[in-house]
TILUMKOL-857255 format. One record per residue (C-alpha): residue number from 1; z, x, y negated. Coordinates in steps of 0.02 Angstrom, whole numbers, always signed. Example, Ala and Ser with C-alpha at 12.3 -4.5 7.8 and 13.67 -1.06 7.14 Angstrom:
+-------+--------+--------+--------+
: sevex :      z :      x :      y :
+-------+--------+--------+--------+
:     1 :   +390 :   +615 :   +225 :
:     2 :   +357 :   +684 :    +53 :
+-------+--------+--------+--------+
END
This chain:
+-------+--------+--------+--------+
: sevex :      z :      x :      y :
+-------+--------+--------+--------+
:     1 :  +3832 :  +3884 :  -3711 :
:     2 :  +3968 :  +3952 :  -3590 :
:     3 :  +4084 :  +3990 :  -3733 :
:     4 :  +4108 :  +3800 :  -3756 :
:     5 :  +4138 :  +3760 :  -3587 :
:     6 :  +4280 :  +3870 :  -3589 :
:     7 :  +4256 :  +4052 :  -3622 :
:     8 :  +4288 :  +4170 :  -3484 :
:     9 :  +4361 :  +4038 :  -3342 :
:    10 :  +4230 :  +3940 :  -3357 :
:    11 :  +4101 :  +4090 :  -3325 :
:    12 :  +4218 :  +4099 :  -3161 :
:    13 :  +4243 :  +3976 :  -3102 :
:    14 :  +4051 :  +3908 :  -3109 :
:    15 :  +4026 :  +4061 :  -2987 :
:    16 :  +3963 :  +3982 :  -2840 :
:    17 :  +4045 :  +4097 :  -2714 :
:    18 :  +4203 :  +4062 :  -2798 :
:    19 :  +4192 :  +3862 :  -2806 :
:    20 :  +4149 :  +3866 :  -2623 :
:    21 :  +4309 :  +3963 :  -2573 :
:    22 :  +4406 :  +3857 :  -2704 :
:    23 :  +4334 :  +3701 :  -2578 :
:    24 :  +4349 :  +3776 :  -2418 :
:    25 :  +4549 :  +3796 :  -2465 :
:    26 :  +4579 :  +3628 :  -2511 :
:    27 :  +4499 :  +3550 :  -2336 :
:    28 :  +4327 :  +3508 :  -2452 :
:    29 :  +4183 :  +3494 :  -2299 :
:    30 :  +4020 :  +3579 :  -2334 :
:    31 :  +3857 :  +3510 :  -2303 :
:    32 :  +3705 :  +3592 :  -2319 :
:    33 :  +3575 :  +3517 :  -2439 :
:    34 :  +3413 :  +3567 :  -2512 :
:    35 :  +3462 :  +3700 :  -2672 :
:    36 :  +3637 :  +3722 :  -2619 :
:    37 :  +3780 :  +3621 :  -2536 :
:    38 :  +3873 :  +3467 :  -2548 :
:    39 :  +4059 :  +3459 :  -2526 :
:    40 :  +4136 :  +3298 :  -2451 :
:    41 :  +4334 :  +3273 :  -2462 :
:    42 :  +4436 :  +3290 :  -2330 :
:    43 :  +4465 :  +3093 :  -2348 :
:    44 :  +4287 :  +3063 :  -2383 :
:    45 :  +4317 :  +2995 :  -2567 :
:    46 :  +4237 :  +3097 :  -2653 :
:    47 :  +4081 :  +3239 :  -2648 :
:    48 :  +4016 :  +3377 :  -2747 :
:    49 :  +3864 :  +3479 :  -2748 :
:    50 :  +3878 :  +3668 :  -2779 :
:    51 :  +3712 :  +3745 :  -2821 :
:    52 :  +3652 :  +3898 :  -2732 :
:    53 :  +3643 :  +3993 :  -2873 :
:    54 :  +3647 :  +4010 :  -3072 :
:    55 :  +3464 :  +4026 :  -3112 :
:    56 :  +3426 :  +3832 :  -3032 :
:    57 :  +3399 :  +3696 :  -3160 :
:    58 :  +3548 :  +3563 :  -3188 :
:    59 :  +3659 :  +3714 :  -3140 :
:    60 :  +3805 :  +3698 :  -3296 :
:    61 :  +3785 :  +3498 :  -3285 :
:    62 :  +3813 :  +3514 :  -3093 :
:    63 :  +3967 :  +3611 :  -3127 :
:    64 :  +4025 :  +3506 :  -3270 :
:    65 :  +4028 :  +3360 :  -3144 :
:    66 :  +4105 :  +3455 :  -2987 :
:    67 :  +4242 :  +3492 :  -3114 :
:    68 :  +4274 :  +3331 :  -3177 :
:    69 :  +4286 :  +3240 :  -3008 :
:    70 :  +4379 :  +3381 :  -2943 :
:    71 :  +4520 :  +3342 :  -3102 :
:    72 :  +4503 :  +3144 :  -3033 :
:    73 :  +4522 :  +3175 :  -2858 :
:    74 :  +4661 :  +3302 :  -2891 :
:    75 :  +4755 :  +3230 :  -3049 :
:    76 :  +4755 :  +3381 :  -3125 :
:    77 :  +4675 :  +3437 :  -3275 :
:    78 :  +4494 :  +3527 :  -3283 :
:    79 :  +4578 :  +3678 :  -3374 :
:    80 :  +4709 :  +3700 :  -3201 :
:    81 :  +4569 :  +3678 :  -3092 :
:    82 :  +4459 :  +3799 :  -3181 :
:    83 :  +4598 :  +3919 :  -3190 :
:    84 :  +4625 :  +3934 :  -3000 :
:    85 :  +4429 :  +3954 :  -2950 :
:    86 :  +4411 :  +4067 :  -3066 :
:    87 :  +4555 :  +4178 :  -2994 :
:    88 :  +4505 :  +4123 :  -2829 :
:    89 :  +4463 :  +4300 :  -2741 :
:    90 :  +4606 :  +4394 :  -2836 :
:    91 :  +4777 :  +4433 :  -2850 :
:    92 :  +4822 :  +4405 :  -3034 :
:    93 :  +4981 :  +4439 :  -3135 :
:    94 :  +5036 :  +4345 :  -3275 :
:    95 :  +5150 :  +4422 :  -3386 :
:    96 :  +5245 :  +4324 :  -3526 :
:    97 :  +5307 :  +4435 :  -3676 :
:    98 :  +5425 :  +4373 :  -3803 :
:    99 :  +5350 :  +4425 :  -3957 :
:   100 :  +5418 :  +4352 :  -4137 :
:   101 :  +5241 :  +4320 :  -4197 :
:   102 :  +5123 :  +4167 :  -4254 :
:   103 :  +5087 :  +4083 :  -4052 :
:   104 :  +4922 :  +4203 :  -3969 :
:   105 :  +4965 :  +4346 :  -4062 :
:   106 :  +5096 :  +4495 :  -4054 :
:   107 :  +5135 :  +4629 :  -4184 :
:   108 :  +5000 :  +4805 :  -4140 :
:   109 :  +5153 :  +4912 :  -4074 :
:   110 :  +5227 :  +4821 :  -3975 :
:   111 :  +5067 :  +4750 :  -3893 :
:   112 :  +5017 :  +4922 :  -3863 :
:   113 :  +5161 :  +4933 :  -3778 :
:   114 :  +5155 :  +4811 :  -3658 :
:   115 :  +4983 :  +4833 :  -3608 :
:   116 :  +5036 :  +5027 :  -3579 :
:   117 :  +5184 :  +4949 :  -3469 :
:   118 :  +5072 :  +4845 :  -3393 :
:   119 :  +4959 :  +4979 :  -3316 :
:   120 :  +5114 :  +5078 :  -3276 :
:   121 :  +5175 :  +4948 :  -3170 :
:   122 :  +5013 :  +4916 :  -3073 :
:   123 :  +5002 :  +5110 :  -3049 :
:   124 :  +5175 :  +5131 :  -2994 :
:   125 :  +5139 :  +4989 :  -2872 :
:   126 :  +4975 :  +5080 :  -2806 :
:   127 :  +5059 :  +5247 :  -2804 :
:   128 :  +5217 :  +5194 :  -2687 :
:   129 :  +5113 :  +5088 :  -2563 :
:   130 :  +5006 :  +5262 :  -2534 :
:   131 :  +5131 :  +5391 :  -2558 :
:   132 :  +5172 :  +5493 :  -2409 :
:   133 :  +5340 :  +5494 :  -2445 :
:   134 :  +5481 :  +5370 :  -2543 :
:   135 :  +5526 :  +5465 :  -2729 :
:   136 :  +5631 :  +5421 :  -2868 :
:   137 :  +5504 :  +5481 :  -2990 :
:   138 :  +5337 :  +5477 :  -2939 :
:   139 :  +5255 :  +5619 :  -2939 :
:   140 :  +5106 :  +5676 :  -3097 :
:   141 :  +4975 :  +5702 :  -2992 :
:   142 :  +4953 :  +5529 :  -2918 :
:   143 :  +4867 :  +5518 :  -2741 :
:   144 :  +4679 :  +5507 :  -2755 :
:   145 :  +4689 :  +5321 :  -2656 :
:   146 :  +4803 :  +5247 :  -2800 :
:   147 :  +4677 :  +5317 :  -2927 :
:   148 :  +4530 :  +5243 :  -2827 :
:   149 :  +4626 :  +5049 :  -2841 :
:   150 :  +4660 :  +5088 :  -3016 :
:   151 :  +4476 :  +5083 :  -3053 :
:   152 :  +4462 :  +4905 :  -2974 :
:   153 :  +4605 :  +4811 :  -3074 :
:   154 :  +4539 :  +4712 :  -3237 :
:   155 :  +4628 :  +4661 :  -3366 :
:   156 :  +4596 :  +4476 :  -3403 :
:   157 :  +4628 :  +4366 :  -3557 :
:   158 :  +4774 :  +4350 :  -3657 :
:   159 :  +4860 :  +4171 :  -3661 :
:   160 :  +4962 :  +4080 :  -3803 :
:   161 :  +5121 :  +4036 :  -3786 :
:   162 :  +5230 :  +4190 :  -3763 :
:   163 :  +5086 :  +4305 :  -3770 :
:   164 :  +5039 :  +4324 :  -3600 :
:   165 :  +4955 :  +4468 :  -3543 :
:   166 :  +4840 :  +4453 :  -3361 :
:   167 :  +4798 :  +4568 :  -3220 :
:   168 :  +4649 :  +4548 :  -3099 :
:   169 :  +4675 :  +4651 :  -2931 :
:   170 :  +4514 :  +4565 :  -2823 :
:   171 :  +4556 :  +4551 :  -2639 :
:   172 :  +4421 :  +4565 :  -2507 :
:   173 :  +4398 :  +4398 :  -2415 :
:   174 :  +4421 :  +4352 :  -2230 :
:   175 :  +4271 :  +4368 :  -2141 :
:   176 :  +4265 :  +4369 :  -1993 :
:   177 :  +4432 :  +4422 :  -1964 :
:   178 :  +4597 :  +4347 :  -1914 :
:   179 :  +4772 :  +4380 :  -1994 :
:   180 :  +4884 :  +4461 :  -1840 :
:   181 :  +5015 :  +4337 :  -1795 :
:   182 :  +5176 :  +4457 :  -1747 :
:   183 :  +5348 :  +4446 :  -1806 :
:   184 :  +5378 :  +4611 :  -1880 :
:   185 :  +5334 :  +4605 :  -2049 :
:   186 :  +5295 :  +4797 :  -2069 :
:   187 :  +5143 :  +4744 :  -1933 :
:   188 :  +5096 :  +4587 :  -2037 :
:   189 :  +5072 :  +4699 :  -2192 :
:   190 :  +4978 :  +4846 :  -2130 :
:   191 :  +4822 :  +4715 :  -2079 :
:   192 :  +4802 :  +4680 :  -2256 :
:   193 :  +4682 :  +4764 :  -2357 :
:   194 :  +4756 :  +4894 :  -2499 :
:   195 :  +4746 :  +4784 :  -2642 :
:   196 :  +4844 :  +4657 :  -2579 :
:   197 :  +4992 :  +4773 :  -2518 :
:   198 :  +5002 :  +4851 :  -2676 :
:   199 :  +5001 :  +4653 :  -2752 :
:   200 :  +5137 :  +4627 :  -2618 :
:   201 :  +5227 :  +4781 :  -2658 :
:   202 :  +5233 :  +4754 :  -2866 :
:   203 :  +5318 :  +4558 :  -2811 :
:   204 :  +5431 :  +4648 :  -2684 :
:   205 :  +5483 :  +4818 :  -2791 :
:   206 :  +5514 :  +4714 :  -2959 :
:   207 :  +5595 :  +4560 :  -2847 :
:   208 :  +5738 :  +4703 :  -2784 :
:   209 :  +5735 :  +4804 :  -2953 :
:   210 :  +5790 :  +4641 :  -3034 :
:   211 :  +5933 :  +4611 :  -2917 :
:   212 :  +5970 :  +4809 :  -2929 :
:   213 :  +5989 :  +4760 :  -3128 :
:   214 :  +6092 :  +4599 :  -3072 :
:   215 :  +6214 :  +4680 :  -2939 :
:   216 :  +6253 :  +4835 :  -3072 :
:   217 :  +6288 :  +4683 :  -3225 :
:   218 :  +6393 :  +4572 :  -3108 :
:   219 :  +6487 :  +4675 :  -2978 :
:   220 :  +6487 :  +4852 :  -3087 :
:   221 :  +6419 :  +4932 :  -2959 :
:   222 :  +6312 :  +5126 :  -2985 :
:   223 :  +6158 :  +5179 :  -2987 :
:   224 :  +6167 :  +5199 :  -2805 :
:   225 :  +6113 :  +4997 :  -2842 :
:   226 :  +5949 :  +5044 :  -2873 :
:   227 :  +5934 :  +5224 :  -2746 :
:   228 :  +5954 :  +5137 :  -2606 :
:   229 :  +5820 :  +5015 :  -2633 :
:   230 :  +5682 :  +5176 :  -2657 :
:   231 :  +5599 :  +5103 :  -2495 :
:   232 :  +5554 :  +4936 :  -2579 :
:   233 :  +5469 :  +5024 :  -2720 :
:   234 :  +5615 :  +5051 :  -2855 :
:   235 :  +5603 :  +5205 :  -2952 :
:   236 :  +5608 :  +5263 :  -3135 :
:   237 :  +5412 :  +5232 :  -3181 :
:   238 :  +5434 :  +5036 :  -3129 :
:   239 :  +5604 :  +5017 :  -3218 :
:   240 :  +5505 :  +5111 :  -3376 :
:   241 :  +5365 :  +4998 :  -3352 :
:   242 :  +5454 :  +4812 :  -3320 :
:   243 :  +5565 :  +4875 :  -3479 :
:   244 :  +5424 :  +4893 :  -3568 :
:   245 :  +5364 :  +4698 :  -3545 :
:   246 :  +5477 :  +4646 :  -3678 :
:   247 :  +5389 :  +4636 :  -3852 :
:   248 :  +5554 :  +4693 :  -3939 :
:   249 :  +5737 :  +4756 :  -3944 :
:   250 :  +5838 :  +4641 :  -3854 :
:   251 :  +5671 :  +4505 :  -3794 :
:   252 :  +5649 :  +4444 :  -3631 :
:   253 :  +5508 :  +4438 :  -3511 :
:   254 :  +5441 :  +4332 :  -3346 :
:   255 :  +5318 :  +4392 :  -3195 :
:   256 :  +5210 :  +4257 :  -3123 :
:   257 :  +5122 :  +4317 :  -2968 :
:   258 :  +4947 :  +4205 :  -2944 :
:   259 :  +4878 :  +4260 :  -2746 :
:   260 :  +4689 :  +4249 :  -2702 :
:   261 :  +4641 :  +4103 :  -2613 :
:   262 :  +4527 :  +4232 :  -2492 :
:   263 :  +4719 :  +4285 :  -2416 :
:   264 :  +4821 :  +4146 :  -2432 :
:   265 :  +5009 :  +4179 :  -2468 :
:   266 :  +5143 :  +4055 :  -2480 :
:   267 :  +5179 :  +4023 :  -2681 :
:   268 :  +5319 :  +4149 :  -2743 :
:   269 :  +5431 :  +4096 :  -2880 :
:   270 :  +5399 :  +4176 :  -3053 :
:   271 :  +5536 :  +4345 :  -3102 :
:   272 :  +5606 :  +4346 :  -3249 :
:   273 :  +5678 :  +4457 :  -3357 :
:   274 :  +5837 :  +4447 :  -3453 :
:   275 :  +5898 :  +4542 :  -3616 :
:   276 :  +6038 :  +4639 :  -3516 :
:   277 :  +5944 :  +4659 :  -3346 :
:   278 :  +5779 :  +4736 :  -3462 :
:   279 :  +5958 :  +4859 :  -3527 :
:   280 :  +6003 :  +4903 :  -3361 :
:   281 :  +5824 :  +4953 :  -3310 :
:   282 :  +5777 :  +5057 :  -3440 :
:   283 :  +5959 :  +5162 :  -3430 :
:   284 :  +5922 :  +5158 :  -3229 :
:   285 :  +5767 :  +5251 :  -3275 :
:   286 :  +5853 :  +5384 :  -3374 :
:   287 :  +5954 :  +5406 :  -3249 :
:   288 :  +5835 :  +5419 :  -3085 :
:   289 :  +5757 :  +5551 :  -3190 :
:   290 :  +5887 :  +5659 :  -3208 :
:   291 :  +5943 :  +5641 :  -3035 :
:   292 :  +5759 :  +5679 :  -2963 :
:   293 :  +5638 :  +5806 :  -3018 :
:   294 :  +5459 :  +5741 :  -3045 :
:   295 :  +5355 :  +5863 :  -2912 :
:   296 :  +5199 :  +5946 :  -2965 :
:   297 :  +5191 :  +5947 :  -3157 :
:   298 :  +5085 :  +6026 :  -3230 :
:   299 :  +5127 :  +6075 :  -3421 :
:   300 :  +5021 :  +6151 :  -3550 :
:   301 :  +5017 :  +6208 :  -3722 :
:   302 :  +5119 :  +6338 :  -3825 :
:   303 :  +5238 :  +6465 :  -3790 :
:   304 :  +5358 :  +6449 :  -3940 :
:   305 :  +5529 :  +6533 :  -3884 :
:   306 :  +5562 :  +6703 :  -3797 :
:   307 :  +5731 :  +6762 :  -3700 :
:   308 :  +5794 :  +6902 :  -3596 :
:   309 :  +5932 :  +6981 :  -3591 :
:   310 :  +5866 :  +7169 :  -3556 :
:   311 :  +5692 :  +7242 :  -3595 :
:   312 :  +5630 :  +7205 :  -3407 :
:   313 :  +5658 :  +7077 :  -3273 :
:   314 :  +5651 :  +6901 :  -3281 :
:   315 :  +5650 :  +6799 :  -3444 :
:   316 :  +5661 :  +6610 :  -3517 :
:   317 :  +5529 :  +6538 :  -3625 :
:   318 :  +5494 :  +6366 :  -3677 :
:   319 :  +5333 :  +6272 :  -3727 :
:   320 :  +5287 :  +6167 :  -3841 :
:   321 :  +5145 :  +6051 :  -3761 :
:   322 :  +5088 :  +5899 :  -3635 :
:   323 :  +5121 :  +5843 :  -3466 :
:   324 :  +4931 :  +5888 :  -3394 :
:   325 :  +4874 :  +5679 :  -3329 :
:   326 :  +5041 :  +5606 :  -3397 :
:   327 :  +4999 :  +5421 :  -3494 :
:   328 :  +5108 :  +5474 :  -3613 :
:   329 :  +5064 :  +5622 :  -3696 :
:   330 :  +5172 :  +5657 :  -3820 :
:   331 :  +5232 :  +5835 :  -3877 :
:   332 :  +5383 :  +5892 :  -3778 :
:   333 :  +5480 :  +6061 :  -3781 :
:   334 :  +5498 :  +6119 :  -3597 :
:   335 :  +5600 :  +6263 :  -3542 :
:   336 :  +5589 :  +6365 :  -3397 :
:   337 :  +5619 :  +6554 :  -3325 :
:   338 :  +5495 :  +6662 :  -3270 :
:   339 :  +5487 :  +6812 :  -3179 :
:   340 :  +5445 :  +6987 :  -3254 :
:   341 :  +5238 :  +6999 :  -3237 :
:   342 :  +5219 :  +6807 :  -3292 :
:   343 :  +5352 :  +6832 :  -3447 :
:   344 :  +5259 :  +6987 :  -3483 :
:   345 :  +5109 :  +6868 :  -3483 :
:   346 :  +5198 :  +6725 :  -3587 :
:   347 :  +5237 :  +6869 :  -3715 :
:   348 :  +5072 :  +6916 :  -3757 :
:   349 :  +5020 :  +6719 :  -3768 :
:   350 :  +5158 :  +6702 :  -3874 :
:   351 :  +5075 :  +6845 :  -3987 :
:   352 :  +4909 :  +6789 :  -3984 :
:   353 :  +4956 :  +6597 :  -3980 :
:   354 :  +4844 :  +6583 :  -3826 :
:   355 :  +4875 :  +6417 :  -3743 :
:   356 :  +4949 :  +6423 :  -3551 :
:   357 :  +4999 :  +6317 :  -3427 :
:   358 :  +5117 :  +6323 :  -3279 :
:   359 :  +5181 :  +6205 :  -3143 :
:   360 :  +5332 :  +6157 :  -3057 :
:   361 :  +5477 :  +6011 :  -3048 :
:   362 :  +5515 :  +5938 :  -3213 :
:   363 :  +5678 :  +5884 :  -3224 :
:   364 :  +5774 :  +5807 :  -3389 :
:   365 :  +5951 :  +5860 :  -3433 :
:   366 :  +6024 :  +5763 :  -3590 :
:   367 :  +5887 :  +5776 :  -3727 :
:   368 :  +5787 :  +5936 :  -3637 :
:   369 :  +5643 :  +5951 :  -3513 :
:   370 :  +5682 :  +6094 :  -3373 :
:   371 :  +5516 :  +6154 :  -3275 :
:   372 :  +5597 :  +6205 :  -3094 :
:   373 :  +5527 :  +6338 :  -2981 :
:   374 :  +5376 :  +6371 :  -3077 :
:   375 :  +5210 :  +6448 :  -3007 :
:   376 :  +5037 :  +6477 :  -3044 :
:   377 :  +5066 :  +6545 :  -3243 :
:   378 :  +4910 :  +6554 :  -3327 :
:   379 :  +4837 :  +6604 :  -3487 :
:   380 :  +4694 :  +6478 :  -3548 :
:   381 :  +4531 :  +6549 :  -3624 :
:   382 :  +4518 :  +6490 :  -3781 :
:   383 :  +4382 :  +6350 :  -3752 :
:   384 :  +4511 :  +6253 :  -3663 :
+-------+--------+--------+--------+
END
């Protein structure tokens, strides 16, 4: 019967937890009564009673009629309404692709795509508010407490329209607690909980990526546009991932940033994305990469070249094989030199076509992968 009432929102938003914070934000005063709580207006014009929980008889009719005095009182419309309890106690994002497609749908590839982008962006988001230090390219191995967040974000439902894709990043309530009331902003931003700095830090990284994009289009500035605003959270694997929002060649995209009514934030304009500034980020990407090495790669898979110039000493070899946790794991061909004992060692892989791996800095020069300062060479058993 929840299906009718309006699919996933309306399994939300009938959350009692949920309605009650949607109330408490909009001035509603509660008033305990028997089987839950009634919820008077701030002006007194209207009530509604909440039940205390899902399992009490009435409960769907009791929520059909909070939501329809709550679209009177309000002058808005029950699907609005439902909309923001249900996103009440999280941070969502609201991507708008620009597929050319039938409205609610987007050709396979290119919806692949954006989803892909779309957890690249949260990630890259998680990864700089817990790095320990500011990169250009983050690094493979991603700290353990951007991992942990990643686990918590759900995707929601996609909307008509341009296709919009949705991410849900909950945020843990106030309770108990105060927000500190200081002036440095730094201060302000460290007494929030992790989720919401990395929500804070996707609005603030793609906000100065965006001018980055602008300031290189209008003023023909370098990439020194986009370097010096590292701190805020710019680097290649955003660029990559806002790039990959649009649905095609030469589409356009738009950001809308929804906050959780647990942590109040002052509404922040949508971001959008324009044919040449989506240009400009994805060559700014290129570009960061081959300017900074991505630390600690890992690569395995197949030796498939040998070179040295004698018959001992060091040697080059290159691989044919995977970035080891990369979301992309598509074939590359990665050189690098070794010294004598491990070339000795990629030799004999090379004969036996034993699969190794190696780690180091991967850098990209033109069309080719370089592994820098290499270490820990090893030979895989088989089974792996």
């Amino acid at each position: 019967m929840i299906d009718n009432l309006g699919g996933f929102h309306f399994a939300q938003a009938s959350d009692p937890q949920r309605v009650s914070l949607y109330l408490t934000s909009h001035n509603w005063n509660p008033q305990e009564e028997q089987g839950g709580t009634l919820w008077v207006a701030a002006d007194e014009g209207y009530e509604v009673f909440v039940p205390r929980h899902r399992q009490m008889r009435g409960f769907e009719s009791y929520i059909r009629t909070l939501l329809k005095t709550l679209s009177v009182a309000e002058g808005r419309s029950e699907e609005k309404i439902r909309l923001e309890i249900s996103t009440s106690d999280a941070d969502v994002q609201y991507i708008h692709t620009d597929p050319e497609a039938d409205p609610g749908t987007t050709p396979i590839e290119e919806g692949v795509k954006a989803f892909e982008s779309l957890r690249q962006w949260v990630l890259a988001g998680a990864v700089s508010e817990s790095a320990d230090r500011v990169r250009l390219v983050q690094p493979a191995r991603k700290p353990a407490k951007a991992l942990e967040f990643m686990r918590s974000v759900r995707l929601g439902p996609t909307f008509e329209g341009s296709y919009i894709l949705t991410a849900y990043i909950p945020v843990p309530p106030l309770i108990g607690q105060t927000e500190i009331d200081v002036d440095d902003p730094r201060v302000r931003a460290l007494s929030q909980p992790f989720e919401r700095r990395v929500s804070l830090k996707l609005r603030q990284a793609t906000q100065a990526a965006v001018t980055a994009a602008d300031e290189v289009i209008q003023r023909r500035v370098g990439m020194e546009a986009f370097t010096e605003r590292a701190e805020k959270g710019v680097n290649a694997n955003l660029c990559e991932a806002l790039a990959g929002f649009t649905a095609r060649e030469g589409g356009e995209a738009r950001i809308d940033f929804s906050w959780a009514l647990s942590r109040p934030v002052e509404p922040a304009a949508a971001i959008a994305l324009s044919r040449d500034q989506v240009t400009i980020l994805r060559e700014a990407a290129k570009e960061m990469r081959a300017q900074a090495p991505e630390d600690d790669v890992t690569a395995v898979g197949a030796v498939v070249r040998l070179h040295r110039e004698g018959a001992f000493g060091a040697g080059e070899i290159s691989i044919a094989g995977i970035i080891e946790g990369s979301a992309n794991e598509r074939l590359r061909r990665i050189w690098l030199e070794l010294a004598e004992d491990d070339y000795s060692q990629a030799t004999r892989a090379h004969e036996s076509g034993a699969t190794v791996s190696v780690t180091g800095s991967l850098v990209k020069r033109g069309n080719r992968y370089f592994l820098q300062n290499p270490s820990v060479f090893t030979v895989l058993p088989e089974n792996q």
